[in-house]
C-alpha positions as CSV (number, residue, x, y, z in Angstrom):
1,X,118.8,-7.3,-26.5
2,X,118.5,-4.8,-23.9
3,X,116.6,-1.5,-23.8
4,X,115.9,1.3,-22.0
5,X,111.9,2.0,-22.8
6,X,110.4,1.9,-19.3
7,X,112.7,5.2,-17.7
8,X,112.0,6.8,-21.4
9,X,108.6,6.3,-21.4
10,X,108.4,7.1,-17.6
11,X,110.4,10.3,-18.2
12,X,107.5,11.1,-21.1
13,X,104.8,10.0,-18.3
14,X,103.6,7.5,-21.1
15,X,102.0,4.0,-19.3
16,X,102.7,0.9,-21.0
17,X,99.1,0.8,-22.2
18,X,99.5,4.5,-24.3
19,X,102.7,3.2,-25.6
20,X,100.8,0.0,-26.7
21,X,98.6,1.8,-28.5
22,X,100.7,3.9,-30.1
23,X,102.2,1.0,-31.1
24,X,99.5,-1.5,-32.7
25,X,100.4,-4.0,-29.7
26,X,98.9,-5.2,-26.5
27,X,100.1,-4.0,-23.0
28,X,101.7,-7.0,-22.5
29,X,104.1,-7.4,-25.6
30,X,105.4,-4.0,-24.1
31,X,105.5,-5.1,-20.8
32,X,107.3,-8.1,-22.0
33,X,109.7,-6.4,-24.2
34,X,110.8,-3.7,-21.3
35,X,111.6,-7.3,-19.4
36,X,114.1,-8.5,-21.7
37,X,111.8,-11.4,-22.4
38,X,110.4,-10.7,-25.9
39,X,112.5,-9.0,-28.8
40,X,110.2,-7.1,-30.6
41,X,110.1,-7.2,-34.5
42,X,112.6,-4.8,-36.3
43,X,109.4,-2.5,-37.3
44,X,108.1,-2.6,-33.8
45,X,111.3,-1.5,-32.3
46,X,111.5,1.5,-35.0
47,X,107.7,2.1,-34.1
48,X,108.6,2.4,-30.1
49,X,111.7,4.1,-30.5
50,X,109.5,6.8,-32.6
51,X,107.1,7.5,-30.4
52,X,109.5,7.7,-27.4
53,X,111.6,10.2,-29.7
54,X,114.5,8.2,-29.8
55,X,116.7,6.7,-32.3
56,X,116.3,3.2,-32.1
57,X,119.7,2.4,-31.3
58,X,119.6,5.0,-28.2
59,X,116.5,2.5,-27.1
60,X,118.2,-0.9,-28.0
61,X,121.4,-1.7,-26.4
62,X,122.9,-4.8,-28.5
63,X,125.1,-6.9,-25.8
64,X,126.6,-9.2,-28.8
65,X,130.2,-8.2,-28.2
66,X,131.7,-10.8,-30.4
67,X,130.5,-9.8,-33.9
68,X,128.9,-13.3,-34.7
């Protein structure tokens, strides 16, 4: 699953750390997650997409084109 947290956050000049926090989660789960290399729990992406005032489906880009 793709996102676009990192130009959101920048845009809010939030580091990854204050998002992190915001968050409940270390600066490397966010780090991780803006690298496509962790998906992040369902409540965790509704937590992120919150405090970047998002919806959480403006912040997570589903690639599954196929419907399975």
């Amino acid at each position: 699953m793709k996102n676009i947290i990192k130009p959101l956050r920048e845009r809010q000049k939030i580091s990854q750390r204050e998002l992190a926090v915001m968050c409940d989660v270390s600066r490397q789960t966010i780090n991780a997650i803006e690298n496509n290399k962790y998906d992040p729990s369902l409540q965790l992406a509704f937590d992120i997409a919150e405090h970047l005032n998002s919806r959480i489906d403006e912040v997570f880009i589903n690639e599954r084109k196929d419907g399975n």
